[in-house]
C-alpha positions in Angstrom: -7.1 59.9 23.3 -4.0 58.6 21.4 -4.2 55.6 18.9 -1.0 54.3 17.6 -1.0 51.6 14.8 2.7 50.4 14.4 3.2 47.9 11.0 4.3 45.2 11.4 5.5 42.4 8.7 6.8 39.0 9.6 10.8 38.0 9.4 9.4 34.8 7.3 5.8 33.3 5.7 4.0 31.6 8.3 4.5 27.4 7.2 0.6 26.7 6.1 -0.7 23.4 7.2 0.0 20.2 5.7 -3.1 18.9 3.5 -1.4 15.9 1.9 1.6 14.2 3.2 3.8 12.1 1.3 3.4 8.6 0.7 -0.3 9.3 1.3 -3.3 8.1 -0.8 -4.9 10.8 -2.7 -7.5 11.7 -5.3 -6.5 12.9 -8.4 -9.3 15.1 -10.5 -8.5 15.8 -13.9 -10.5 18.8 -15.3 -11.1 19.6 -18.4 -14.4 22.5 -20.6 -17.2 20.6 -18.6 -16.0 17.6 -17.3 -14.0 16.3 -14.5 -12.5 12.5 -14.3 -10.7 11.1 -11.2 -8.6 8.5 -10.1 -7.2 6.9 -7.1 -3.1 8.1 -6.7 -0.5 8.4 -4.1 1.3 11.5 -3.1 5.3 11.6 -4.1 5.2 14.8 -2.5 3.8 16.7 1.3 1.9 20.2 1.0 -0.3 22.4 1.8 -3.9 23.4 0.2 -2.9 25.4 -3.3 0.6 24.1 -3.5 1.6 22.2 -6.4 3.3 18.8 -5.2 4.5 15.5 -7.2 1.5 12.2 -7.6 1.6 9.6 -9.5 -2.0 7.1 -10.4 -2.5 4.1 -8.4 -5.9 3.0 -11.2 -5.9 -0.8 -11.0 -4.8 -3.1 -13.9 -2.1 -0.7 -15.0 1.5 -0.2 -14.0 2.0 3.1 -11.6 1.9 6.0 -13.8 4.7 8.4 -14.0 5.0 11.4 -11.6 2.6 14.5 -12.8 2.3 17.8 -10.5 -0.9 18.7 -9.6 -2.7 21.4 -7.2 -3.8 20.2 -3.9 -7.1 21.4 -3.3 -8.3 20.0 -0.2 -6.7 17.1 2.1 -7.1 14.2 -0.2 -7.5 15.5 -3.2 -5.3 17.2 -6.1 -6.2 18.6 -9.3 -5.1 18.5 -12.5 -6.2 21.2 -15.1 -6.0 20.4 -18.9 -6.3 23.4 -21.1 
């Protein structure tokens, strides 16, 4: 018998689901050579796991820090990675 296999691509990328949605209290991790810090922040910013998107820190006792981008790496938390 006959196989056919036909390709097939898609017309657009398939929207991934959303991880973090904006307004929404996150964990941010700051990496570094060996060590890992984190804080509580809030999301400026929706996406999905591996997308970079806008947070800003939420730590108590200081003003709310500026905006940094960081990488979502599961619902709830994003990462920052220092050099």
């Amino acid at each position: 018998s006959w196989h056919l296999f036909v390709p097939v691509r898609a017309s657009g990328a398939v929207p991934a689901a959303v991880a973090v949605a904006r307004g929404e209290g996150v964990t941010i991790a700051v990496t570094g050579d060996g060590f890992t810090v984190s804080q509580p922040g809030e999301a400026l910013e929706a996406g999905a796991v591996g997308e970079w998107i806008r947070v800003r820190s939420l730590r108590e006792g200081t003003p709310k820090g500026e905006p940094m981008r960081a990488r979502i790496a599961r619902p709830g938390q994003v990462e920052v990675e220092l050099p």
